[in-house]
gemmi code that builds the backbone of each chain (N, CA, C; Angstrom):
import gemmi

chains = {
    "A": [
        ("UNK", (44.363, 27.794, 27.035), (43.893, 26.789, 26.077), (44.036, 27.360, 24.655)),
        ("UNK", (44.444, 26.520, 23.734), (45.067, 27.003, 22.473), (43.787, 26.802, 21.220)),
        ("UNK", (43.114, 27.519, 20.853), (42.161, 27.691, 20.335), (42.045, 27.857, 18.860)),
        ("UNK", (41.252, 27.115, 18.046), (41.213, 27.245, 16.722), (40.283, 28.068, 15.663)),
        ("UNK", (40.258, 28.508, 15.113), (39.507, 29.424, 14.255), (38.826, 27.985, 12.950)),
        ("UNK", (37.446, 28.352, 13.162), (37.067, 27.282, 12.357), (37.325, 27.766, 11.287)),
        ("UNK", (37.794, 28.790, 10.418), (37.741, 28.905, 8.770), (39.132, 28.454, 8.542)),
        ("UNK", (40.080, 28.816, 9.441), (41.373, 27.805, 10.137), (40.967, 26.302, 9.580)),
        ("UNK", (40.122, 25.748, 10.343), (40.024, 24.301, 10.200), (39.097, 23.586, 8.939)),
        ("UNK", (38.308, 24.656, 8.807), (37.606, 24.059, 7.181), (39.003, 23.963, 5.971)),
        ("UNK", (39.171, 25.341, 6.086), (40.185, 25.380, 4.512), (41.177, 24.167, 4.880)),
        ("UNK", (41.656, 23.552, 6.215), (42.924, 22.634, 5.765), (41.830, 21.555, 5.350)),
        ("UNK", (40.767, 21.154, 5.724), (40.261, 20.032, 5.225), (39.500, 19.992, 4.304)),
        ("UNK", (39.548, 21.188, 3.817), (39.326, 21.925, 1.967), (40.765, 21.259, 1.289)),
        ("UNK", (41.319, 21.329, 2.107), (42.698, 21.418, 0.928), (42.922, 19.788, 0.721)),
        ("UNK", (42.382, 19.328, 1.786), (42.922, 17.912, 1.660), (41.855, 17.074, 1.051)),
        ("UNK", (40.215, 17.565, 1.093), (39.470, 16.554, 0.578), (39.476, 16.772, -0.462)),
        ("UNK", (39.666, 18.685, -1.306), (39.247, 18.789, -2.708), (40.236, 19.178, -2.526)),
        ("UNK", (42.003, 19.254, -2.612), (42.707, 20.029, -3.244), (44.258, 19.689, -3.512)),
        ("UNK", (43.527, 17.982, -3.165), (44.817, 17.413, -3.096), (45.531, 17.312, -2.324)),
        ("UNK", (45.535, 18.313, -1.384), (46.987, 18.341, -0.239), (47.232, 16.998, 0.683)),
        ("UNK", (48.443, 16.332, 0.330), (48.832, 15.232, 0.669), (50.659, 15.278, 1.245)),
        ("UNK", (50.612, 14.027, 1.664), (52.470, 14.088, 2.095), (52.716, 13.173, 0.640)),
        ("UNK", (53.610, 13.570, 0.297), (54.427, 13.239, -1.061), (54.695, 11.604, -0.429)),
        ("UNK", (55.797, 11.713, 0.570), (56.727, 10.688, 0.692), (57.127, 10.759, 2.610)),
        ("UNK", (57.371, 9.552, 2.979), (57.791, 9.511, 4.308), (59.444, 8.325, 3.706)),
        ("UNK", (60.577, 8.845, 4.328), (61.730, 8.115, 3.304), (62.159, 7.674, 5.279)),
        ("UNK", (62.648, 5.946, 4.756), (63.261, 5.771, 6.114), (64.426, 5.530, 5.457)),
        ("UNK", (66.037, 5.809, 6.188), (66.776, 5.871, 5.509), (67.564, 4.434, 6.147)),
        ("UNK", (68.415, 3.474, 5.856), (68.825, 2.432, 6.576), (70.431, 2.174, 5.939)),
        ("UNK", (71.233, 2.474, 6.732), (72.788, 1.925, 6.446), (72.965, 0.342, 6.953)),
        ("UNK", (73.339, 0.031, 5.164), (73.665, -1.452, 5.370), (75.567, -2.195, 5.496)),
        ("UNK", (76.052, -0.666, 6.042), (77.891, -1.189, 6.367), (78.058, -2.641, 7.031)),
        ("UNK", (77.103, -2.460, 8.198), (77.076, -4.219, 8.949), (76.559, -5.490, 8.578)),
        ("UNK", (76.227, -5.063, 7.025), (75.525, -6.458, 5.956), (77.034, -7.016, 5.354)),
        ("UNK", (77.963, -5.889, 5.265), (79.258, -6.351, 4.621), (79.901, -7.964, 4.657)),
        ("UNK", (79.889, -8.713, 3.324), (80.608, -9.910, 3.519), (81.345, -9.977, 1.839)),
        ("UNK", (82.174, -11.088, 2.570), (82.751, -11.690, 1.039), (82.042, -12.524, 0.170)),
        ("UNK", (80.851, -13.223, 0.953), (80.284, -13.930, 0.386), (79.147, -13.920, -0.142)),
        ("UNK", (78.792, -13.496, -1.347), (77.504, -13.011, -1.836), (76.450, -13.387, -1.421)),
        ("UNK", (76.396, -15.056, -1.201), (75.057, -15.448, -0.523), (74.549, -14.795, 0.934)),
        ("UNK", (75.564, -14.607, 1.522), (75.800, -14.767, 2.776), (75.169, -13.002, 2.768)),
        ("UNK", (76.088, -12.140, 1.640), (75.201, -10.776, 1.729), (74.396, -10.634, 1.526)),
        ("UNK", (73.140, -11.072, 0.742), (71.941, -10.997, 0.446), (71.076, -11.213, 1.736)),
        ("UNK", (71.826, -12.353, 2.399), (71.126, -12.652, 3.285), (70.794, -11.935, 4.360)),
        ("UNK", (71.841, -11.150, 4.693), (72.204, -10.154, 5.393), (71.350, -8.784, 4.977)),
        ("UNK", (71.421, -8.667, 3.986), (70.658, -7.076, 3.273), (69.453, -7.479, 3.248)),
        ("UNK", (69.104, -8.891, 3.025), (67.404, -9.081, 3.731), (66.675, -9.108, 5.034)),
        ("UNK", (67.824, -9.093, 5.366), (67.586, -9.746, 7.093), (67.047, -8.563, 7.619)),
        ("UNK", (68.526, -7.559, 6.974), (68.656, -5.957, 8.178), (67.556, -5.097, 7.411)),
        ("UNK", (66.908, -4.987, 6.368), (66.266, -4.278, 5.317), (64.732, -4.845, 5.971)),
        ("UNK", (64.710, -6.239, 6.084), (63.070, -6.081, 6.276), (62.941, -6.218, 7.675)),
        ("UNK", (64.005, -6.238, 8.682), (64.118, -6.210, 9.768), (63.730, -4.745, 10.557)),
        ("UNK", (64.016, -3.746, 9.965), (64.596, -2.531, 10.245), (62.934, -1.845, 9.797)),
        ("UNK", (62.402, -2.065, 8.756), (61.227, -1.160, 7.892), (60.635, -2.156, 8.550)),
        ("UNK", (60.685, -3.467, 9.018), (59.406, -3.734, 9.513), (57.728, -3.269, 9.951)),
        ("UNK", (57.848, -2.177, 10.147), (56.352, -0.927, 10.461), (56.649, -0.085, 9.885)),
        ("UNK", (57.653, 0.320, 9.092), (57.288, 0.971, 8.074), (55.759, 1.379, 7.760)),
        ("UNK", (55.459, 0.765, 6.837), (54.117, 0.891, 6.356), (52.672, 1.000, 7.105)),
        ("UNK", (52.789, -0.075, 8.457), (51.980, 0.474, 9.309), (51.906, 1.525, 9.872)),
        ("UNK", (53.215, 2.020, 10.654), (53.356, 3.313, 11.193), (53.107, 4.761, 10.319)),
        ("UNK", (53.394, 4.155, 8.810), (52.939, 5.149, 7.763), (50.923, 5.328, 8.068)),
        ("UNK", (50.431, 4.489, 7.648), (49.076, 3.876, 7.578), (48.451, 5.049, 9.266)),
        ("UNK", (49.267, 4.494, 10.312), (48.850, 4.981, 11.265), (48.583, 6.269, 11.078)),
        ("UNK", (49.901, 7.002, 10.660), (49.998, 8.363, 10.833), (48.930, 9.186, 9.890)),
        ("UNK", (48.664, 8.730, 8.597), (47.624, 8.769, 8.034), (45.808, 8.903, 8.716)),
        ("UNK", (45.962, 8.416, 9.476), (44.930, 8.347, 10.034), (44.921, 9.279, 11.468)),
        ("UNK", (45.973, 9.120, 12.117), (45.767, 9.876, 13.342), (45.938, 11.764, 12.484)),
        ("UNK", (46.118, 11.867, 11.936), (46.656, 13.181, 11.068), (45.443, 13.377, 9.939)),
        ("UNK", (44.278, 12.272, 9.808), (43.882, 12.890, 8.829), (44.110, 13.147, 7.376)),
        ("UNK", (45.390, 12.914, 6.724), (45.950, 13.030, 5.706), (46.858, 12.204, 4.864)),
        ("UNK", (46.418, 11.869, 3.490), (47.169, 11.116, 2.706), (48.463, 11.013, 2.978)),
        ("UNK", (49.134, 9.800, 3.140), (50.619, 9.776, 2.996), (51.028, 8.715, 1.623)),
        ("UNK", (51.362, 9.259, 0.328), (51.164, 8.780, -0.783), (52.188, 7.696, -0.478)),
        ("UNK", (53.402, 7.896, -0.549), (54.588, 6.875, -0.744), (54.971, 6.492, 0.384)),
        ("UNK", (55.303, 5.310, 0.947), (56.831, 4.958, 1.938), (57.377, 4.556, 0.850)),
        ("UNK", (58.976, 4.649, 1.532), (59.354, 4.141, 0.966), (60.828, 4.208, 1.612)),
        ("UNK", (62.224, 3.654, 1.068), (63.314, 3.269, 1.690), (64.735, 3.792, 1.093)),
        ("UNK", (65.156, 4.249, 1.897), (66.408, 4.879, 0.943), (67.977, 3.940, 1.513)),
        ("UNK", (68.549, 3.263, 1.091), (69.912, 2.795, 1.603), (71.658, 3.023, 1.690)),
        ("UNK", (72.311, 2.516, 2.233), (73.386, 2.971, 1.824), (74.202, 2.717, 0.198)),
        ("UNK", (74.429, 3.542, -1.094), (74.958, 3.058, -2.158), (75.617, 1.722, -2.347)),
        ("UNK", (74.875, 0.774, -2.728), (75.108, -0.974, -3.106), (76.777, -0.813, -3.481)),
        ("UNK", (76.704, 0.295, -4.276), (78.351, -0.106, -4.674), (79.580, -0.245, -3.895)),
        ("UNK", (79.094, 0.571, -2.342), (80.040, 0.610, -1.471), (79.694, -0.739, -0.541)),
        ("UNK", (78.424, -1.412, -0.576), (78.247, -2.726, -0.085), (78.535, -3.893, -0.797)),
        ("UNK", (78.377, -3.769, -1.839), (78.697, -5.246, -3.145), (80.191, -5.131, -3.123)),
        ("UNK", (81.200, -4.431, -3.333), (82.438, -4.458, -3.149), (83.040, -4.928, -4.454)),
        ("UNK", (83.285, -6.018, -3.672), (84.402, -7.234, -5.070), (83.380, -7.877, -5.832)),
        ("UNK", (81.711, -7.712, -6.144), (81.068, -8.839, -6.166), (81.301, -8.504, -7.493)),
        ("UNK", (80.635, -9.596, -8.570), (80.668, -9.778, -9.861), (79.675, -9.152, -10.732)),
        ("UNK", (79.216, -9.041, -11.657), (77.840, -8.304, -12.165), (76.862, -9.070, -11.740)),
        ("UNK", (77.220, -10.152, -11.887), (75.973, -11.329, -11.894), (76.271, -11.397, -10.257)),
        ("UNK", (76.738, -11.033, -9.340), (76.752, -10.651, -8.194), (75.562, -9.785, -7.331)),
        ("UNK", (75.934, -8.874, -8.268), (75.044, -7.354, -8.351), (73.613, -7.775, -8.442)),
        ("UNK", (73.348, -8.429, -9.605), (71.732, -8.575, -9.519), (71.316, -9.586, -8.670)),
        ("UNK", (72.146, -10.575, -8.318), (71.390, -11.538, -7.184), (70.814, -9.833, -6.165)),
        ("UNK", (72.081, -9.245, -5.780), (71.555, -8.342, -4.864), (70.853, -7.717, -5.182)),
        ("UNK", (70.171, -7.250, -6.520), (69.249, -6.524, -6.820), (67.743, -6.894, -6.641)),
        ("UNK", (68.194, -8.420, -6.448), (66.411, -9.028, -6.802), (66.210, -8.906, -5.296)),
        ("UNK", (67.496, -9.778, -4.240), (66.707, -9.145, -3.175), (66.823, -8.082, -2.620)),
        ("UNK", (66.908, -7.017, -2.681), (66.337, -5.575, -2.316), (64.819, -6.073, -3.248)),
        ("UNK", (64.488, -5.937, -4.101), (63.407, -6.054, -4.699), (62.316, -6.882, -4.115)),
        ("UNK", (63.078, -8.070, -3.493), (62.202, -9.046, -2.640), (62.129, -8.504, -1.417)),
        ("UNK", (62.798, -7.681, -0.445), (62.597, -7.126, 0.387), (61.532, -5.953, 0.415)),
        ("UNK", (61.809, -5.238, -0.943), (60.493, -4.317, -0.920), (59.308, -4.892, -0.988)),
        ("UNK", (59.047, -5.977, -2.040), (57.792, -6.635, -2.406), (57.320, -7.252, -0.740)),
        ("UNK", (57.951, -7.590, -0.010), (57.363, -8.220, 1.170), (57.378, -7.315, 2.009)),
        ("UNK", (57.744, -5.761, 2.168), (57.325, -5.050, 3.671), (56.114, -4.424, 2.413)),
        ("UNK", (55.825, -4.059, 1.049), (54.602, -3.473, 0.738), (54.963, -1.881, 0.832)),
        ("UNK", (56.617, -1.224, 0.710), (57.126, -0.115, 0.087), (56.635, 0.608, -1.085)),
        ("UNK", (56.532, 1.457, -1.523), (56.664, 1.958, -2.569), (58.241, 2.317, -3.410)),
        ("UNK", (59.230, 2.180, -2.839), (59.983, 2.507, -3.430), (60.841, 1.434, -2.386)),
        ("UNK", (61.957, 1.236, -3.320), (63.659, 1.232, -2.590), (64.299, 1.788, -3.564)),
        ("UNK", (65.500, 2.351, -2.584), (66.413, 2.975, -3.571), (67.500, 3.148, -2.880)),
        ("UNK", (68.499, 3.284, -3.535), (70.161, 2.977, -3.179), (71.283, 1.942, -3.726)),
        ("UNK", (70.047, 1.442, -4.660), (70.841, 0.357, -6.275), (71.642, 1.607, -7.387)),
        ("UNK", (73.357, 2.075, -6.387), (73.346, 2.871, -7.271), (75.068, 2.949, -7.014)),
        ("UNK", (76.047, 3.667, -7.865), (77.224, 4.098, -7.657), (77.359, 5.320, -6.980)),
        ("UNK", (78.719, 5.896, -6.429), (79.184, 7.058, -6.503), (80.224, 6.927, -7.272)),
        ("UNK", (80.122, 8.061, -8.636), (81.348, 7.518, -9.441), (81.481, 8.953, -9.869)),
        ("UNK", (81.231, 10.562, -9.188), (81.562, 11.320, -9.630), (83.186, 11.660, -9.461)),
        ("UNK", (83.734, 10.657, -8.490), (85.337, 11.075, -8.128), (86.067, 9.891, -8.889)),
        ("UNK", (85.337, 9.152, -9.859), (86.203, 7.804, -10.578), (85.456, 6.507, -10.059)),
        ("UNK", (85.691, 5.608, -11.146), (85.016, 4.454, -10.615), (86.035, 3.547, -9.977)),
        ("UNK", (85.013, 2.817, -9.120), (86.229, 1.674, -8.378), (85.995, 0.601, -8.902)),
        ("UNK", (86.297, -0.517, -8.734), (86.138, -1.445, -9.698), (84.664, -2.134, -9.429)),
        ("UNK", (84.393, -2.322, -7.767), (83.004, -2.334, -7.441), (81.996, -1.754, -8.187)),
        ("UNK", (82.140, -0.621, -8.137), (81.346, 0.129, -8.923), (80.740, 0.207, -10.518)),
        ("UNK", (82.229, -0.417, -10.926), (81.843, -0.681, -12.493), (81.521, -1.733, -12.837)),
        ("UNK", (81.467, -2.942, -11.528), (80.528, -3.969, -11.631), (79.033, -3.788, -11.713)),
        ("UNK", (79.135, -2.837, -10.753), (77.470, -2.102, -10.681), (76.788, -1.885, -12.044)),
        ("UNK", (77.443, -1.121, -12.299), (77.184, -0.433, -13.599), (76.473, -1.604, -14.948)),
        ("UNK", (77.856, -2.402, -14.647), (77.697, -3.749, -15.829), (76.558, -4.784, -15.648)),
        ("UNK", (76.164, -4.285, -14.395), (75.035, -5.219, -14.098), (73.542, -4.595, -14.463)),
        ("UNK", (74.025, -3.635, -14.657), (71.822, -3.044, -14.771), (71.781, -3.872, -16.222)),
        ("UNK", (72.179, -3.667, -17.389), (71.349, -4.316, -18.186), (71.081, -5.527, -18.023)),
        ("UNK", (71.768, -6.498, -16.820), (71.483, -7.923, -16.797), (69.919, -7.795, -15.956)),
        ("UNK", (69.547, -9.514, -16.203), (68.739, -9.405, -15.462), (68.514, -10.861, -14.900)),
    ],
    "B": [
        ("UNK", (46.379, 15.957, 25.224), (45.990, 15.869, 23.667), (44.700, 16.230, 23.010)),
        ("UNK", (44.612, 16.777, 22.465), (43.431, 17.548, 21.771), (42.721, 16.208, 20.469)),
        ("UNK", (41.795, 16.592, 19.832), (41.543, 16.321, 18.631), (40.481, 17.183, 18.193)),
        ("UNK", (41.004, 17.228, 16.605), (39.658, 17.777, 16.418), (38.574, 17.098, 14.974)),
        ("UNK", (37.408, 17.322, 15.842), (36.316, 16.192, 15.125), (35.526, 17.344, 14.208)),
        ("UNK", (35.283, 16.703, 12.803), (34.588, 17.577, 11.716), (33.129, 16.675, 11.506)),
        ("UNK", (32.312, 17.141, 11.266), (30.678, 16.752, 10.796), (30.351, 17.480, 9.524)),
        ("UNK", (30.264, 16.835, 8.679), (29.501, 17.579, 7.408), (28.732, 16.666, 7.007)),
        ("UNK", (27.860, 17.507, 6.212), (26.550, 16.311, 5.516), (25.621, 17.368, 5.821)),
        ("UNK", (24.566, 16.622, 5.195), (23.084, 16.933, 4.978), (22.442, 17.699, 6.919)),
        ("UNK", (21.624, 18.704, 6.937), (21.421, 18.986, 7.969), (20.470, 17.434, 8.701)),
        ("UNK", (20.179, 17.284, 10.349), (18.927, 16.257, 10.523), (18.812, 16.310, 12.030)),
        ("UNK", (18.295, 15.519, 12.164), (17.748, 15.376, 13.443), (18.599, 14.722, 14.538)),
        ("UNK", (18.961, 15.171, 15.365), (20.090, 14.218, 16.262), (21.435, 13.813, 15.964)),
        ("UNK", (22.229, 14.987, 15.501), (23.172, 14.839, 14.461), (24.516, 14.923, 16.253)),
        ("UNK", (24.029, 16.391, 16.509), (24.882, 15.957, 17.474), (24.982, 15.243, 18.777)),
        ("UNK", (23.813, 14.885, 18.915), (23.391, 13.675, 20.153), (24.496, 12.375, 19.613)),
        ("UNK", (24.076, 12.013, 18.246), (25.143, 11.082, 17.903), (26.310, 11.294, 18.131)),
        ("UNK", (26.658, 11.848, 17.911), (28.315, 12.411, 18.022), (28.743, 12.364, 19.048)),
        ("UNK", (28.163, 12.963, 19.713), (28.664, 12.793, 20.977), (28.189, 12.195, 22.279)),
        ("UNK", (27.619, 11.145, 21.788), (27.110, 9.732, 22.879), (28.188, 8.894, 22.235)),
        ("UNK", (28.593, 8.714, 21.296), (29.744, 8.144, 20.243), (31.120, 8.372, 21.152)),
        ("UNK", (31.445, 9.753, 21.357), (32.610, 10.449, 21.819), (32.553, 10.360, 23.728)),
        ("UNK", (30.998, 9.913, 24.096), (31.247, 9.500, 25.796), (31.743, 8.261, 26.074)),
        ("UNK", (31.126, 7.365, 24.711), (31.594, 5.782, 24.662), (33.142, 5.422, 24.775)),
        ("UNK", (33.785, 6.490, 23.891), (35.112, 6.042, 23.533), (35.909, 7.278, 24.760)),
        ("UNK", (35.669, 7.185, 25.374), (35.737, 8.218, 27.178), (36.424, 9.664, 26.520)),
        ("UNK", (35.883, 10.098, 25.353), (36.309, 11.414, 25.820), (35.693, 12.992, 25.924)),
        ("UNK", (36.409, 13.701, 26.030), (35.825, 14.539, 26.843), (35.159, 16.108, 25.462)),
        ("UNK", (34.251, 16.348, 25.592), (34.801, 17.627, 24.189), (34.515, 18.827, 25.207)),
        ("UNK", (35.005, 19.780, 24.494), (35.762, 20.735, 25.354), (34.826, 21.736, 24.524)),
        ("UNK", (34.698, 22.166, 22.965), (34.105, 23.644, 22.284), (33.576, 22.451, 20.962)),
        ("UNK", (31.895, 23.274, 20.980), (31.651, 22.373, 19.799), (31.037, 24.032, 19.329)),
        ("UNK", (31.275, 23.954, 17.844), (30.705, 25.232, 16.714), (30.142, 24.559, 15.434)),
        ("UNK", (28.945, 25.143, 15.253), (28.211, 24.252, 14.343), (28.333, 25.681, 13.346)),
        ("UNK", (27.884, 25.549, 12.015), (26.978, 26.215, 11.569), (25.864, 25.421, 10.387)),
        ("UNK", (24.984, 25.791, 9.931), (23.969, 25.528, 8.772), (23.866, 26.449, 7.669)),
        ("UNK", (24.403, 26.240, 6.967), (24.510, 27.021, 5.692), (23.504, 26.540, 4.723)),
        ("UNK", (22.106, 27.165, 4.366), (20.746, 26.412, 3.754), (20.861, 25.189, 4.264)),
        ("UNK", (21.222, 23.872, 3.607), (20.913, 22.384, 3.763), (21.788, 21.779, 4.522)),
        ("UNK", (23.113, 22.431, 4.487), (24.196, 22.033, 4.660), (25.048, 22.293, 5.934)),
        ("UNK", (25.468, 21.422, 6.669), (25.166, 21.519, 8.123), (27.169, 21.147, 8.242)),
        ("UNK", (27.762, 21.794, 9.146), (29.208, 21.950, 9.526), (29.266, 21.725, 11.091)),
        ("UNK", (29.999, 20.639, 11.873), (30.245, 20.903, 13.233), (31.559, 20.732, 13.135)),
        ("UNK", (32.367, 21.484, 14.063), (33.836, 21.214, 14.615), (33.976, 20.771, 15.976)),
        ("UNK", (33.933, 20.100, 16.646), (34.380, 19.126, 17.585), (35.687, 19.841, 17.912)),
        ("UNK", (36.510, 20.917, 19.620), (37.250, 19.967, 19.759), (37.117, 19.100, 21.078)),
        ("UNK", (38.062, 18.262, 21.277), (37.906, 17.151, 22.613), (38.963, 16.714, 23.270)),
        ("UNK", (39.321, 16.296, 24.434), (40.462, 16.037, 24.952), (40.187, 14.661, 24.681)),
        ("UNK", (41.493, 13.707, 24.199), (41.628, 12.890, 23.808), (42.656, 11.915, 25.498)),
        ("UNK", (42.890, 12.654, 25.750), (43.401, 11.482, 26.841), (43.147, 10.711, 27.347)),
        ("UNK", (41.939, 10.671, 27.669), (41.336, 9.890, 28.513), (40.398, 8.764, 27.323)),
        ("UNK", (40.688, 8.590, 26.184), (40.702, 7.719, 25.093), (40.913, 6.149, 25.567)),
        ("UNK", (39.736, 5.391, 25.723), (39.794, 4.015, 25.969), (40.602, 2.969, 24.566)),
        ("UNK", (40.048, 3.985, 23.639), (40.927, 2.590, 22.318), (42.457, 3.435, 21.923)),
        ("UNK", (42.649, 3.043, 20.664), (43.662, 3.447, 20.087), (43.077, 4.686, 19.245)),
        ("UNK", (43.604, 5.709, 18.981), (43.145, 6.885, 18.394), (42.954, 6.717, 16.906)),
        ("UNK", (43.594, 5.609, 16.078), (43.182, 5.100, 14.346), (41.871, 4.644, 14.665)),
        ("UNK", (41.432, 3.735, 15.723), (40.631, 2.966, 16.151), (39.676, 3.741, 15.990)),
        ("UNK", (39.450, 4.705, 16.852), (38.538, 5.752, 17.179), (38.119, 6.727, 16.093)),
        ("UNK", (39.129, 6.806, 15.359), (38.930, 7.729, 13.995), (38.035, 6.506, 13.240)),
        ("UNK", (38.685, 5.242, 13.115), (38.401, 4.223, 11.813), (36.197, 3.858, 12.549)),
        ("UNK", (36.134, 4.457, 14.140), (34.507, 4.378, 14.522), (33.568, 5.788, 14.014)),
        ("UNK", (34.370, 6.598, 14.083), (33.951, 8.044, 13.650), (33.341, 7.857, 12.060)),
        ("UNK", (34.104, 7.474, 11.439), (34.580, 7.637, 9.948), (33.193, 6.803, 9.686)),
        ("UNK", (33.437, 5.350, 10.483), (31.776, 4.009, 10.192), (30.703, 4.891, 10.709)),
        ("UNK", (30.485, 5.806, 11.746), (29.417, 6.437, 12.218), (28.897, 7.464, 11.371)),
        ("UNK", (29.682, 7.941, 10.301), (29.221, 9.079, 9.594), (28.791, 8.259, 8.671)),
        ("UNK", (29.511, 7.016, 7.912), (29.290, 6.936, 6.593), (27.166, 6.173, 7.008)),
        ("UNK", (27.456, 5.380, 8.561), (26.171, 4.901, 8.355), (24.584, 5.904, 8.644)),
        ("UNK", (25.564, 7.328, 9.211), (24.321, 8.251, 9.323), (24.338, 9.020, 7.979)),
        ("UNK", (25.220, 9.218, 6.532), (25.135, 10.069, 5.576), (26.191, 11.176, 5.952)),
        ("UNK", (26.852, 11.044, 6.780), (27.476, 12.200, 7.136), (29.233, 11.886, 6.484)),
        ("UNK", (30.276, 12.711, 6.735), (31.487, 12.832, 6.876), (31.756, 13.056, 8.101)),
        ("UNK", (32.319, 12.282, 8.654), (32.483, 12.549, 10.267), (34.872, 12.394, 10.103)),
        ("UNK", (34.921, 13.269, 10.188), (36.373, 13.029, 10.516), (37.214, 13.477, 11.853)),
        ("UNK", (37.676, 12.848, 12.489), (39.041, 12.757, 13.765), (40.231, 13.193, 13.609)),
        ("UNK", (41.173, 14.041, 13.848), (42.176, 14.425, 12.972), (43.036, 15.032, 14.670)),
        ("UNK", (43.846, 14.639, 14.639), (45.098, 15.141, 15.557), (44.832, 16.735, 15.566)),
        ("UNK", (45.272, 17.205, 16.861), (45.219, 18.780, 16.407), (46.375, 19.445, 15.747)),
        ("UNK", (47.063, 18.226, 16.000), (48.833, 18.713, 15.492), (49.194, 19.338, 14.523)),
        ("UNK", (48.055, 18.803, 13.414), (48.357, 19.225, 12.160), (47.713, 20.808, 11.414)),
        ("UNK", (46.502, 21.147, 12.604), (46.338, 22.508, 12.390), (47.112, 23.362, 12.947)),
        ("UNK", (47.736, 22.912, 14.238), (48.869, 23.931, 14.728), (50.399, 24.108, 13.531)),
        ("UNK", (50.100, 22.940, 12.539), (51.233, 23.204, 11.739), (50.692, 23.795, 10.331)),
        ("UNK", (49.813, 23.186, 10.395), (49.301, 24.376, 9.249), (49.187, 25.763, 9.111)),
        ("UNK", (48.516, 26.381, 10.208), (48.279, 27.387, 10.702), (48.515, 28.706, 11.899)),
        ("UNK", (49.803, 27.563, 12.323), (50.504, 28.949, 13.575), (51.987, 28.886, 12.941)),
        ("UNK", (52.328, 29.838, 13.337), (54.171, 30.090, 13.316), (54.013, 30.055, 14.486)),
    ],
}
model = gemmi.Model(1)
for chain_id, residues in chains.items():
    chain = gemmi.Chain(chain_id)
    for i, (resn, *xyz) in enumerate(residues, 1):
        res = gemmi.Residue()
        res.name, res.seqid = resn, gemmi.SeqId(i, " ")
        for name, pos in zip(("N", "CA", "C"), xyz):
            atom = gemmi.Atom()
            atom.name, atom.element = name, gemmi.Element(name[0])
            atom.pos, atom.b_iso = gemmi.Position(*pos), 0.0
            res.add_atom(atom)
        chain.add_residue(res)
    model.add_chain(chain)
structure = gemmi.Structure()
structure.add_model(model)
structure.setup_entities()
């Protein structure tokens, strides 16, 4: 039988009631290649579908673990595959339809974060990409 | 499955009768209980085999947690998992 040393078990729950000690972040990560379409509506729909489909317990299973563990879990939150390699051909004003819903997808599972509204453009931009780009200041 | 149950608060009367008529209700078993009293201030560690757990183990923590706050106490439930990761290589 595997036995605990109570000064063992005070100090971790020293650390956690007065000392802060918490989990930063629990990140679920979700590839959206099979959201791929030509048709913007049709992708959104898709990146909502598979996004709040997928994190669905997210947040509960966060909540849970919190509790069966005893310990803060500050953030969920969602990491995706780079939009620029999913938006493709779309237009700027493309881009932010897709931006709002990722945004509407976070606001309804109750995330702390999404993220993956982003380029890879350290090897050159593609033209996707510099749609991306042209789209953050829109809104 | 293990858990382990913490008591702090004010020292009193029937502190661990509660606890653990609480912990026969929700079927489980405790295995090593270590108290100490430091002047006023009163420490138990609970641990307990959790298997034989009639609810859900949030459940059981979220009755622990109502049982302390309505006796004055801190009563916390905590997986053992997380002291074996804290504290063993």
């Amino acid at each position: 039988m595997q036995m605990y040393r109570n000064e063992d078990i005070l100090e971790t729950i020293n650390m956690i009631r007065n000392e802060n000690l918490d989990i930063r972040t629990i990140t679920m990560g979700i590839s959206l290649f099979d959201c791929v379409s030509d048709d913007n509506a049709r992708l959104c729909d898709k990146l909502y579908d598979k996004i709040t489909r997928t994190a669905e317990n997210l947040v509960k299973t966060g909540e849970e673990l919190e509790k069966m563990y005893g310990i803060p879990i500050i953030h969920k939150r969602i990491s995706l595959t780079p939009i620029s390699l999913i938006g493709g051909n779309s237009t700027p004003d493309g881009y932010v339809r897709i931006a709002k819903t990722l945004d509407r997808s976070a606001e309804n599972l109750g995330v702390n974060f999404i993220g993956g509204y982003g380029a890879l453009v350290q090897k050159g931009m593609t033209k996707g990409a510099s749609a991306l780009l042209d789209s953050i200041p829109k809104r | 499955m293990k858990a382990v149950i913490t008591v702090t608060g004010k020292d009193g009367v029937g502190i661990v009768a509660k606890v653990s008529t609480e912990c026969a209700k929700y079927g489980i078993n405790i295995i090593d209980i270590s108290q100490s009293v430091l002047q006023d201030y009163f420490a138990m560690i609970m641990i307990a085999e959790i298997d034989g757990l009639n609810v859900g183990f949030t459940e059981f923590a979220d009755q622990m947690k109502a049982l302390g706050k309505a006796s004055n106490l801190e009563i916390q439930a905590m997986h053992e998992d997380i002291f074996n990761s804290m504290h063993k290589i």
